[in-house]
Residue frames as qw, qx, qy, qz and C-alpha x, y, z in Angstrom:
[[0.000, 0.886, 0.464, 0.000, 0.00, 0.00, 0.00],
 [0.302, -0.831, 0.092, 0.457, 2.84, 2.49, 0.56],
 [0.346, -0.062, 0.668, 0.656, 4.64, 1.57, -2.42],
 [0.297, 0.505, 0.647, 0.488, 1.40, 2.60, -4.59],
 [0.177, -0.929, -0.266, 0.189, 0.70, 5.71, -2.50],
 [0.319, -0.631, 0.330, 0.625, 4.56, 7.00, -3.17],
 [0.340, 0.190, 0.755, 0.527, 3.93, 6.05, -7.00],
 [0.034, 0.778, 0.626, 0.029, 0.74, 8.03, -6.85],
 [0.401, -0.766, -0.145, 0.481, 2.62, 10.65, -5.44],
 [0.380, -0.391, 0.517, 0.660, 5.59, 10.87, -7.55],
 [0.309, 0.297, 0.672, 0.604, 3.07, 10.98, -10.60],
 [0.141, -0.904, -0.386, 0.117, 1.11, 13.70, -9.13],
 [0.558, -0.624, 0.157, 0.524, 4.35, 15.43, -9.02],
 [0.439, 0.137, 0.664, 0.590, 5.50, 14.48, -12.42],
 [0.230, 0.558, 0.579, 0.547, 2.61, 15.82, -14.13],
 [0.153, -0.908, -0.303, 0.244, 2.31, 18.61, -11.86],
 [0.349, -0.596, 0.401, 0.601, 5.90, 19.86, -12.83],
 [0.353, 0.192, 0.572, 0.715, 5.40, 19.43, -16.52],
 [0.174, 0.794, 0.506, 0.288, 2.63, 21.35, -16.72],
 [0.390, -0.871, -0.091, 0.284, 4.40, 24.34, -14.74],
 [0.524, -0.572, 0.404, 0.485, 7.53, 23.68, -16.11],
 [0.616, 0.438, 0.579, 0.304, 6.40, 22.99, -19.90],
 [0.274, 0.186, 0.415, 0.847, 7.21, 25.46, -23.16],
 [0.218, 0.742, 0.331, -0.540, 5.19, 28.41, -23.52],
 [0.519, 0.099, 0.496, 0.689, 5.44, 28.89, -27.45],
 [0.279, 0.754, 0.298, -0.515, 4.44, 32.11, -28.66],
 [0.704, 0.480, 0.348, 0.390, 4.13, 32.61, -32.76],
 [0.217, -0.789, 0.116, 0.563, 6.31, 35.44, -34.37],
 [0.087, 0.639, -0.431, -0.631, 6.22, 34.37, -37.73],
 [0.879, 0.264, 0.394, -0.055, 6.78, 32.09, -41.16],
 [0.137, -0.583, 0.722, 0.347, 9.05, 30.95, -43.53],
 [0.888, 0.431, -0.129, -0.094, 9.66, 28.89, -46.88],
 [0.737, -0.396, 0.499, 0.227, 12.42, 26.34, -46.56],
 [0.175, 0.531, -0.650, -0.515, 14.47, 25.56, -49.44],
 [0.021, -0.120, -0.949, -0.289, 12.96, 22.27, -50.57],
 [0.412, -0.498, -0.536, -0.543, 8.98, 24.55, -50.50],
 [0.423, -0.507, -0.733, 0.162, 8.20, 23.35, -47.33],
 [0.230, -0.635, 0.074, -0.734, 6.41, 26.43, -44.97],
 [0.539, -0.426, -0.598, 0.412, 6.84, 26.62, -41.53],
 [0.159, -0.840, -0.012, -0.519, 6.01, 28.40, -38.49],
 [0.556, 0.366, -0.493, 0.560, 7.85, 30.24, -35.96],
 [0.588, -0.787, -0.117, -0.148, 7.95, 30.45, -32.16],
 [0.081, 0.555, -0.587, 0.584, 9.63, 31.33, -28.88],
 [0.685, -0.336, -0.616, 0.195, 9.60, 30.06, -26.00],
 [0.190, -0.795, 0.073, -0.572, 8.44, 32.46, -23.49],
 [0.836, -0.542, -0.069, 0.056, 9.47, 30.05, -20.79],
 [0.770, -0.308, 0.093, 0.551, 13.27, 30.57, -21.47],
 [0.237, 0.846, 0.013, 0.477, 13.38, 33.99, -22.08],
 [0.673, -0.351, -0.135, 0.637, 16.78, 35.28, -20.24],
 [0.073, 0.987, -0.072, 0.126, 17.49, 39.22, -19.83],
 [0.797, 0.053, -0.284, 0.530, 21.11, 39.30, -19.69],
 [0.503, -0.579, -0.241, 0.594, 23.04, 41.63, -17.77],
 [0.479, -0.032, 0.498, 0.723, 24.19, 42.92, -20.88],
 [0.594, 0.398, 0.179, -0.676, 20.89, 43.88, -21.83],
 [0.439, 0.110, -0.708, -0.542, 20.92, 41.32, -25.01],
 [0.781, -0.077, 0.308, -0.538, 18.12, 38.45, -24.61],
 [0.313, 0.328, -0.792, -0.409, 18.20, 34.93, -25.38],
 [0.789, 0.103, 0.386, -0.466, 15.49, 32.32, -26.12],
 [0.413, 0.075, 0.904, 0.086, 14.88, 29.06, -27.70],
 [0.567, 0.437, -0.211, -0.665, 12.63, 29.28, -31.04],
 [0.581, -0.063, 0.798, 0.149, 11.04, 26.58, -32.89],
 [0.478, 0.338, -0.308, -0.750, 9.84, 25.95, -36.21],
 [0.567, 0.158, 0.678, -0.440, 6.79, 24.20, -37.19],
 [0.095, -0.018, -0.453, -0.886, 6.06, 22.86, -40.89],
 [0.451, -0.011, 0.148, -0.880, 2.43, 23.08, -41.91],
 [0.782, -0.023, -0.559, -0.275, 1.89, 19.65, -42.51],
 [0.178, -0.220, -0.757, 0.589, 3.00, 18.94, -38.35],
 [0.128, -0.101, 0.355, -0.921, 0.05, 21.06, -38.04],
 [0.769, 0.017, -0.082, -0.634, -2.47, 19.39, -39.69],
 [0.727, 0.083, -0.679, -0.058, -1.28, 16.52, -38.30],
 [0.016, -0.072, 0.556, -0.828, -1.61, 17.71, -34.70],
 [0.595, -0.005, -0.015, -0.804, -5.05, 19.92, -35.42],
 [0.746, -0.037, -0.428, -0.509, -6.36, 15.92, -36.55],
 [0.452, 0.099, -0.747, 0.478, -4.84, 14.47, -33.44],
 [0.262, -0.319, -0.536, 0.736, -5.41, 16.40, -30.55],
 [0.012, -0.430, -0.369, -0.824, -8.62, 19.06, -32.30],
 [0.354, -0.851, -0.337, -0.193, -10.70, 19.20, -29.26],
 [0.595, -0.576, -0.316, 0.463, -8.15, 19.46, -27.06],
 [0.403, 0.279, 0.298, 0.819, -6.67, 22.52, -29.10],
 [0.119, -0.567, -0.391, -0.716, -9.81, 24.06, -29.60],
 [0.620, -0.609, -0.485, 0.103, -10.87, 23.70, -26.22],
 [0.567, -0.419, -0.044, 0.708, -7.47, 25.54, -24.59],
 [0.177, 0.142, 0.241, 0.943, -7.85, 28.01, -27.59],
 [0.321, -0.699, -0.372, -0.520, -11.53, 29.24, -26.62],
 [0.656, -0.633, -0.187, 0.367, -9.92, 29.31, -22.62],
 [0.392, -0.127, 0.096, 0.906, -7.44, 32.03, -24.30],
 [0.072, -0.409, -0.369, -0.832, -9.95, 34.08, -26.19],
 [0.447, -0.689, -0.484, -0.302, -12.52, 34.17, -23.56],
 [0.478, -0.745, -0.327, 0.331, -9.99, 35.42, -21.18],
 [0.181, 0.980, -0.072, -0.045, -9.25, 38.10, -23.47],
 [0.627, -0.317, 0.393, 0.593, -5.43, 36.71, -23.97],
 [0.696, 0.710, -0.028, -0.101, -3.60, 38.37, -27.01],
 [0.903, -0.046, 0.074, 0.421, -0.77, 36.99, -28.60],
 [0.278, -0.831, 0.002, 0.482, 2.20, 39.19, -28.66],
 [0.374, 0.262, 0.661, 0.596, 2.22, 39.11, -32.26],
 [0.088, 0.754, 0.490, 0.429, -0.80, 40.66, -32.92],
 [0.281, -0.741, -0.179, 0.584, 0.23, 43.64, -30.32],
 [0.523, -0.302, 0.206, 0.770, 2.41, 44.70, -32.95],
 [0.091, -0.153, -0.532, -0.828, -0.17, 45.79, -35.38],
 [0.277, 0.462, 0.754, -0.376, -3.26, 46.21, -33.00],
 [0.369, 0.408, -0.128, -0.825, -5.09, 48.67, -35.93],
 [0.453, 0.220, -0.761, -0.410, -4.89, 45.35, -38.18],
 [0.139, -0.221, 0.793, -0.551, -6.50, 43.10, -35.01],
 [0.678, -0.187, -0.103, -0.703, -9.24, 41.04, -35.77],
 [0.793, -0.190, 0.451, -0.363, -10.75, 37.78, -33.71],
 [0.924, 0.344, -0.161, -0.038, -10.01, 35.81, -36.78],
 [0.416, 0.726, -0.434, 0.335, -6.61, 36.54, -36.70],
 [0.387, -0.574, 0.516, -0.504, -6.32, 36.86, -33.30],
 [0.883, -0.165, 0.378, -0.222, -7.79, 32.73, -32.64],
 [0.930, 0.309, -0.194, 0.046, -5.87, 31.37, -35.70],
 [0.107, 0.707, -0.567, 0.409, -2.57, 32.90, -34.39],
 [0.572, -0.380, 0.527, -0.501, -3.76, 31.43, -30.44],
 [0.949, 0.216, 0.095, -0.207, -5.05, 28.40, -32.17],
 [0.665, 0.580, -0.422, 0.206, -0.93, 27.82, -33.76],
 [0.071, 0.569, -0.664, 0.480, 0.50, 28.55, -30.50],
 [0.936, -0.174, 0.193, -0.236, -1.94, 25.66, -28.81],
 [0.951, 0.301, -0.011, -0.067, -0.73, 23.51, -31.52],
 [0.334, 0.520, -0.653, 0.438, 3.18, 24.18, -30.87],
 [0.443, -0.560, 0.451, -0.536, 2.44, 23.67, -27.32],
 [0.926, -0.024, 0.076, -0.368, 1.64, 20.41, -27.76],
 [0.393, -0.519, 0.703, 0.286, 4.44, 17.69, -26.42],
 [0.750, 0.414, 0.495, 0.148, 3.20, 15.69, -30.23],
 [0.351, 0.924, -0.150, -0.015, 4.69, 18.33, -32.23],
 [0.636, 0.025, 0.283, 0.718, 7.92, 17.29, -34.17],
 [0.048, 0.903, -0.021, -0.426, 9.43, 20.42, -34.76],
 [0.783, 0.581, -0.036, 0.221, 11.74, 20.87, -38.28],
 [0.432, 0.315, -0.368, 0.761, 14.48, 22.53, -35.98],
 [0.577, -0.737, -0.223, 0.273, 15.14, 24.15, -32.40],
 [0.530, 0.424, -0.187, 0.710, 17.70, 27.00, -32.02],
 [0.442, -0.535, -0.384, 0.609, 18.99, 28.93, -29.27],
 [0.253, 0.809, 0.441, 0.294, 19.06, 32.30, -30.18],
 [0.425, -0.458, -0.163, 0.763, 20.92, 35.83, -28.96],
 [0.235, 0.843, 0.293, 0.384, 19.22, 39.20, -29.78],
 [0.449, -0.316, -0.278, 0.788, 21.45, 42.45, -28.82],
 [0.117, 0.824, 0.548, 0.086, 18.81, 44.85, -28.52],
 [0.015, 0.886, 0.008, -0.464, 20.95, 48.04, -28.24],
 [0.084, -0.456, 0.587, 0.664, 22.70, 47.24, -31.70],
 [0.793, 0.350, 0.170, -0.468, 19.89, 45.44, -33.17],
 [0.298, 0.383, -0.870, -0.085, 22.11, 42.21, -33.69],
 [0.938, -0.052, 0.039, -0.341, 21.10, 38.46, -33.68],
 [0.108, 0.424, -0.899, 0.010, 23.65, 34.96, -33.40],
 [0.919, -0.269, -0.277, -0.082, 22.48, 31.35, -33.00],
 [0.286, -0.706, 0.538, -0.361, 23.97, 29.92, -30.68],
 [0.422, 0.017, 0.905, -0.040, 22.79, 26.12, -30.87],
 [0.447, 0.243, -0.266, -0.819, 21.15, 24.79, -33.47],
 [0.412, -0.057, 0.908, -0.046, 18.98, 21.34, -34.19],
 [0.507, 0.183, -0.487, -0.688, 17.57, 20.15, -37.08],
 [0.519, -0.013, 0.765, -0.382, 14.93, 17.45, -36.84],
 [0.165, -0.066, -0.893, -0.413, 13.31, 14.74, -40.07],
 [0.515, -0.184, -0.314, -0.776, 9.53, 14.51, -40.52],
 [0.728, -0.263, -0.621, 0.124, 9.54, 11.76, -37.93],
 [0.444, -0.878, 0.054, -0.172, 10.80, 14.51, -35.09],
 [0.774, -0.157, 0.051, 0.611, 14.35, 11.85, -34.94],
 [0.129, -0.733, 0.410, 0.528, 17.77, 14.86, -34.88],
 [0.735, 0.508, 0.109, 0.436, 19.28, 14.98, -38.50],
 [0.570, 0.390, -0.200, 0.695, 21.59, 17.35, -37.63],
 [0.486, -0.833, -0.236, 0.116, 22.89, 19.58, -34.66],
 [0.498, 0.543, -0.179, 0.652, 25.50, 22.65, -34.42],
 [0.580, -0.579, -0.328, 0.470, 26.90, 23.85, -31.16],
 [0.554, 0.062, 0.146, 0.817, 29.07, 26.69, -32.81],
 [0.144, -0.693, -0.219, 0.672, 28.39, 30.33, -31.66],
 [0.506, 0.726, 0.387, 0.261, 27.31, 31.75, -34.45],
 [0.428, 0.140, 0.116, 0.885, 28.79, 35.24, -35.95],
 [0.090, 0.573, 0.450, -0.679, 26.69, 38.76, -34.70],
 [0.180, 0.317, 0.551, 0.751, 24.68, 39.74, -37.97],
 [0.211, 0.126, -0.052, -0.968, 22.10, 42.91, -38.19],
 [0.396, 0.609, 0.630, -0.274, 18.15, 42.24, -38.21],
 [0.139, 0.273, 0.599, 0.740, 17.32, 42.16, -41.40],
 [0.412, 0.218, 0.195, -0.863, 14.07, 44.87, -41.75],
 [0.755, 0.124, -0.166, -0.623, 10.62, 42.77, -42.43],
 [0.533, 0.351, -0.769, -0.043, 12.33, 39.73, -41.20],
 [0.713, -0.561, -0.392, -0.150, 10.85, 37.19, -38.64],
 [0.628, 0.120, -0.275, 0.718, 14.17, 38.79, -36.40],
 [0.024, -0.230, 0.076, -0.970, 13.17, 41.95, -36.44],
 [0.557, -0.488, -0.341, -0.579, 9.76, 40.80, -35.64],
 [0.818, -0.217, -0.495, 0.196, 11.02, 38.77, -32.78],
 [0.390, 0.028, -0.398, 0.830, 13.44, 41.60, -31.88],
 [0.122, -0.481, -0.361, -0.789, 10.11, 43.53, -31.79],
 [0.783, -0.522, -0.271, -0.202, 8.27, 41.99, -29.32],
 [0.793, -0.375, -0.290, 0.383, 11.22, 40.98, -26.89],
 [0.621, -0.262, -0.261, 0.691, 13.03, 44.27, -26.80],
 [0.148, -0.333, -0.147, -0.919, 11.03, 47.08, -27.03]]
């Protein structure tokens, strides 16, 4: 009896700590891969770091659009469900801040309605990167990078501190640098 009561426990725990401790993905964009494919982008508001420095660094993922509709037909109530708990408590993503004039509900749920669907531990992402934004020179580096195969298995992974390059203008960077450092 004690043995199933410390099991009980320790999974009460478990699932209490993922759900605290789990990704917060928020969207900030899209992209065309070289070989067509379209993905979307997120952060990970959970591992935003303010450095002393003042630069920031986070985790980003990218999603392609066929993980989505293969999620959305997975997991659609539960989605929808967690996305109508955001809209009804008046959440907005910090995407659409950037253009509130352009702001509509549509927008506003499909956006909320992506960032469910990242959330979700089923999501194979197409890649994972650390990230480094220096917001008083308006510079960007990777820092880590992982690349993942339509199955979610690693195909490739780069440790190597990238080089400091300028935010391009209209680029999902600049949007990113938008939101996190302003």
């Amino acid at each position: 009896m004690k043995r199933f009561l410390l099991l009980a426990a320790l999974l009460a725990i478990f699932q209490v700590t993922t759900n605290v401790f789990g990704a917060d993905w928020k969207f900030y964009g899209g992209a065309q891969l070289n070989k067509g494919e379209s993905v979307r982008v997120f952060y990970d508001n959970e591992s935003l770091v303010r450095l002393p420095s003042g630069n920031v660094r986070i985790w980003t993922k990218a999603v392609t659009k066929a993980e989505f509709k293969r999620i959305m037909k997975k997991e659609k109530k539960q989605i929808i469900d967690q996305s109508e708990k955001k809209v009804t408590s008046y959440y907005v993503p910090p995407y659409a801040l950037l253009s509130p004039k352009q702001l509509t509900l549509e927008n506003t749920v499909d956006i909320i309605t992506l960032e469910e669907v990242a959330d979700s531990p089923y999501t194979n992402p197409r890649m994972k990167m650390l990230t480094e934004i220096n917001c008083k020179e308006e510079k960007v580096r990777t820092l880590s990078i992982d690349v993942f195969d339509a199955n979610g298995d690693l195909s490739g992974s780069d440790d190597r501190t990238g080089e400091w390059n300028y935010i391009s203008p209209e680029s999902n960077f600049e949007t990113l640098y938008k939101i996190l450092c302003r």
